[in-house]
N, C-alpha and C positions, 0 to 999 in steps of 0.2 A: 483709822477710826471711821466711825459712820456721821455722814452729815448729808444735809439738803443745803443744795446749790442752784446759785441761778447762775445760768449760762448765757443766759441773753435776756435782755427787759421782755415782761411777757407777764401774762397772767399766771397764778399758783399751780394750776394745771402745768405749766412746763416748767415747775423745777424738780430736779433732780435728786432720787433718795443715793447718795452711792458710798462706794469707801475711798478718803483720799488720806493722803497723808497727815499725821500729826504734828500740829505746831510745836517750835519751840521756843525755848522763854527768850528774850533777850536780857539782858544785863538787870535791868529796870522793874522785869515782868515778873512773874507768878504764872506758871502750868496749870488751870485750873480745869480741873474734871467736872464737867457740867453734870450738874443731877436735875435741873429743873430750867427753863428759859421761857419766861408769858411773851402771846404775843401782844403787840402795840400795833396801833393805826398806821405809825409810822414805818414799819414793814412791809405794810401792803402796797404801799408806796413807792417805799425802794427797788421793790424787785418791779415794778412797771417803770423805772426810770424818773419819777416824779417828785422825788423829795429832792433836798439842798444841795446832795454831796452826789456821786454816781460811781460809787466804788468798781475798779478794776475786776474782771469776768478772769475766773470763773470766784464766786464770793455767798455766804453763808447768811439768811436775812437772823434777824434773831438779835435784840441790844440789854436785856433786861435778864442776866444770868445767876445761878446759886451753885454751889458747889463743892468740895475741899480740893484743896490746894495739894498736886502733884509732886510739885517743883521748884524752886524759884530759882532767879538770877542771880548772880554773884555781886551788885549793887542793892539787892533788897534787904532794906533793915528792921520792919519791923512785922512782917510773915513767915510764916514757918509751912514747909508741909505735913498737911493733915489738917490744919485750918479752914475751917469752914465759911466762906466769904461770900458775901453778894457784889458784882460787880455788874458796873453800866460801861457798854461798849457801842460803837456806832450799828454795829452789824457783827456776825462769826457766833452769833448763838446757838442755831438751831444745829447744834456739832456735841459731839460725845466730850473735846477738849476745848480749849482756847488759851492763848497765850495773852492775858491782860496788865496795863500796867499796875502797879503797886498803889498808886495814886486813887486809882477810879474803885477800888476794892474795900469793901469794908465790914465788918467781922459782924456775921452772922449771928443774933441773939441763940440764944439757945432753945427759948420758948417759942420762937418760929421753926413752923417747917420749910421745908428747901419749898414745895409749891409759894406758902406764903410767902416767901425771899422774892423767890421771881418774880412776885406779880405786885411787889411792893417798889422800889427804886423809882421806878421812871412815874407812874402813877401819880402818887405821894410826893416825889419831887418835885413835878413839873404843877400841881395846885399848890403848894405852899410857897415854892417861886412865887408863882402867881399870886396869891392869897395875899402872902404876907411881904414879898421883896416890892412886886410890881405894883400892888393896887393899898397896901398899906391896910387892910380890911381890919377894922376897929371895932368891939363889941357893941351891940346894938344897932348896928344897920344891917342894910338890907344887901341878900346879894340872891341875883337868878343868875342858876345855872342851866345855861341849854342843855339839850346833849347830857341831862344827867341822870340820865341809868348805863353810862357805858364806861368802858375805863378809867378814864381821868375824869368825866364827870361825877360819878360816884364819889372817889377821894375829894373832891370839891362840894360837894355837898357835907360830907364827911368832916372835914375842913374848917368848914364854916362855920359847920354848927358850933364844935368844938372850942373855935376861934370867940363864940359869943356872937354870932350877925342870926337875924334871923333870914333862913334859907327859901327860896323859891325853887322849885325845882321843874324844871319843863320837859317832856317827853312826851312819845309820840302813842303808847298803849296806857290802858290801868295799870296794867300788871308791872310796867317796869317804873311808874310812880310808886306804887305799894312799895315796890324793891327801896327808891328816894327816900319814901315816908320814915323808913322801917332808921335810916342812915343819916336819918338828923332834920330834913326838908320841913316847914309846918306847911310849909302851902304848897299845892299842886298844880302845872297847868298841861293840859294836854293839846300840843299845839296841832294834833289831827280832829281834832272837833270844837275848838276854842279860840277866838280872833287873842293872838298873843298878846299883842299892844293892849287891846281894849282890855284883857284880862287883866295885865301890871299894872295897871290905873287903877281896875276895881280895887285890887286888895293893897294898893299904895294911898287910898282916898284920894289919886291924880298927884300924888307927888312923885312916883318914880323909884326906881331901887339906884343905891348908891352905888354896887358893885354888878357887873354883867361878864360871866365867864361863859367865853364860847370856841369853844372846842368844833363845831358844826361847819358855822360860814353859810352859804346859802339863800334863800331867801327871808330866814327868820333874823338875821343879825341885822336889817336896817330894820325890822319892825319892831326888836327889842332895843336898838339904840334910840330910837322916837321916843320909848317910854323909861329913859333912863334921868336920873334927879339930876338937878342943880349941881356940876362943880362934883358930876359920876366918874369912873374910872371903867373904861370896857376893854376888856381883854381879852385879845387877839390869841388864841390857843393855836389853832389847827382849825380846818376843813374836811369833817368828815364827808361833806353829802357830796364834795369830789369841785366846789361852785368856791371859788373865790369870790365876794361880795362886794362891787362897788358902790363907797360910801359915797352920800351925798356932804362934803364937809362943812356945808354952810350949819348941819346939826349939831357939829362941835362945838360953833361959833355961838348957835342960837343957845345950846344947852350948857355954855363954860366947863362940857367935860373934858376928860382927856380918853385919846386912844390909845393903849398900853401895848407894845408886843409881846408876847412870852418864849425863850424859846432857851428852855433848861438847859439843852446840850451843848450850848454856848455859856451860858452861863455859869453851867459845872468847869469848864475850861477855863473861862474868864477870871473866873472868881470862886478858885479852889478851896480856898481858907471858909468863907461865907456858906458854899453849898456843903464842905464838912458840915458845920455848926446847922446847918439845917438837914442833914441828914441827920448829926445823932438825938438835935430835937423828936424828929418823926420816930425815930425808934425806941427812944423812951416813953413816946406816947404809947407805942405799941409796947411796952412791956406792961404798962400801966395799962393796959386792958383796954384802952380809950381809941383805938385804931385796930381794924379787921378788914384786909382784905376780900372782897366779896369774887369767890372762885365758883365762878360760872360753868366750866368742867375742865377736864384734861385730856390732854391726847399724847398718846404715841410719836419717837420722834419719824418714823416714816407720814404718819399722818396729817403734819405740819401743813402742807397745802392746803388739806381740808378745813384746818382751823383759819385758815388765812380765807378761806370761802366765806368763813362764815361770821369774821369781823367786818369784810366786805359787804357781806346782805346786811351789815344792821342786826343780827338776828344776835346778838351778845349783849348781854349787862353784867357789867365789872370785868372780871377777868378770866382769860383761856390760859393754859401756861399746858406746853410742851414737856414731857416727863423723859427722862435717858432710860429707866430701868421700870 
């Protein structure tokens, strides 16, 4: 089969298009024929060595996969092949196969297409984690999102509105608030021409938003934690702008919030039973029309580096997803 490999930590420029052998299932697993894989922040990261885990070389970036089912194992009880599944894997996406367990797989609606598969799972998981496990987000309060014309920002904004909070949405052009507006946001702030703090005052009347999802990190995450309400909830997503942010904690203290972590892919692990029932929430949403994927474009699977360029520059709102055929 054909896949892109990294060989050694390094930028998307040195991974590898080639042919290497095809997985096979184990006992547990399902052969699944990748027809679609989006990329995530968290690829770009991996293949430079920088995220939680450092998988053994030579290894395939790519966690967010759609497909039908090859194969299974001889313990799999409730897959068949020909099955059409989305499945969440650490890494081995950007690959024509992959061999996933039965566990992390789950049955593909029919009214999605395999793009929308892909670029659905991690997105959508990792803001309703967030949304709903970690910050408790209850209708009619408030919640800004940084960071929210890109991946998981989008589905957070998305989210929210959904959920009944009314949204704030922060970003750094017009065009990729239009994008916010269009996905639930009422308010806008553009933190390239607008002091952030003093703006979430203005449209708070100086009280503060309740929920703060920040996917970014940076320097905007202690200037929107100053302006967070009474007994808030901020949540710790990711690091896009590459800057881990050190908090001043004495603003905890002062504002009786709390600091939340987020981090789905433990969570899905932790508590398989819990992230089901919040997977097949998000997909009933989406039969129900109430959930859309926002597909920013697609690429080829030789072309995968360049999409990983181009989550890198910032230059993406919602989602890229990698196509097999």
């Amino acid at each position: 089969m054909k896949a892109i490999t990294c060989h050694a930590f390094g930028p998307p420029a040195d991974l590898v298009f080639e042919e290497i052998a095809d997985p096979i299932a184990g006992a547990h697993e399902v052969l699944l024929r990748v027809q679609a894989c989006s990329v995530n922040f968290p690829d770009t990261l991996i293949i430079q060595g920088l995220y939680q885990y450092k998988p053994a070389f030579p290894f395939s970036p790519g966690s967010d996969v759609a497909g039908v089912v090859e194969a299974v194992g001889e313990k799999v009880k409730n897959i068949r092949p020909g099955d059409q599944v989305i499945a969440m894997v650490p890494y081995g996406g950007f690959a024509e196969k992959i061999a996933v367990n039965e566990q992390v797989c789950f049955p593909k609606p029919p009214e999605m297409s395999m793009v929308q598969a892909a670029a659905f799972l991690m997105a959508y998981g990792t803001s309703y984690h967030a949304l709903q496990d970690r910050a408790q987000l209850k209708a009619g309060e408030t919640l800004l999102v940084l960071g929210a014309s890109g991946g998981v920002g989008l589905t957070a904004v998305e989210l929210g509105a959904l959920m009944g909070a009314r949204v704030i949405a922060a970003a750094s052009t017009a065009e990729k608030l239009a994008l916010c507006q269009q996905y639930g946001a009422t308010d806008l702030i553009n933190y390239n021409t607008e002091n952030l703090k003093d703006r979430i005052k203005e449209l708070t009347a100086g009280r503060g938003v309740d929920v703060i999802y920040d996917p970014v990190g940076g320097f905007y995450s202690e200037q929107a934690l100053r302006a967070i309400a009474w007994e808030g909830r901020y949540l710790v997503v990711g690091f896009a702008t590459g800057e881990i942010p050190k908090i001043p904690l004495n603003l905890a203290l002062l504002k009786g919030c709390s600091i939340v972590g987020v981090f789905w892919g433990a969570h899905a692990q932790m508590a398989p039973t819990r992230n089901r029932q919040d997977m097949l929430q998000l997909v009933q949403w989406f039969a129900e029309q109430k959930l859309e994927p926002h597909i920013h474009g697609t690429y080829p699977l030789a072309e995968a580096p360049r999409a990983l360029e181009e989550i890198m520059a910032r230059k993406v709102s919602g989602k890229v997803v990698i196509v097999m055929e």
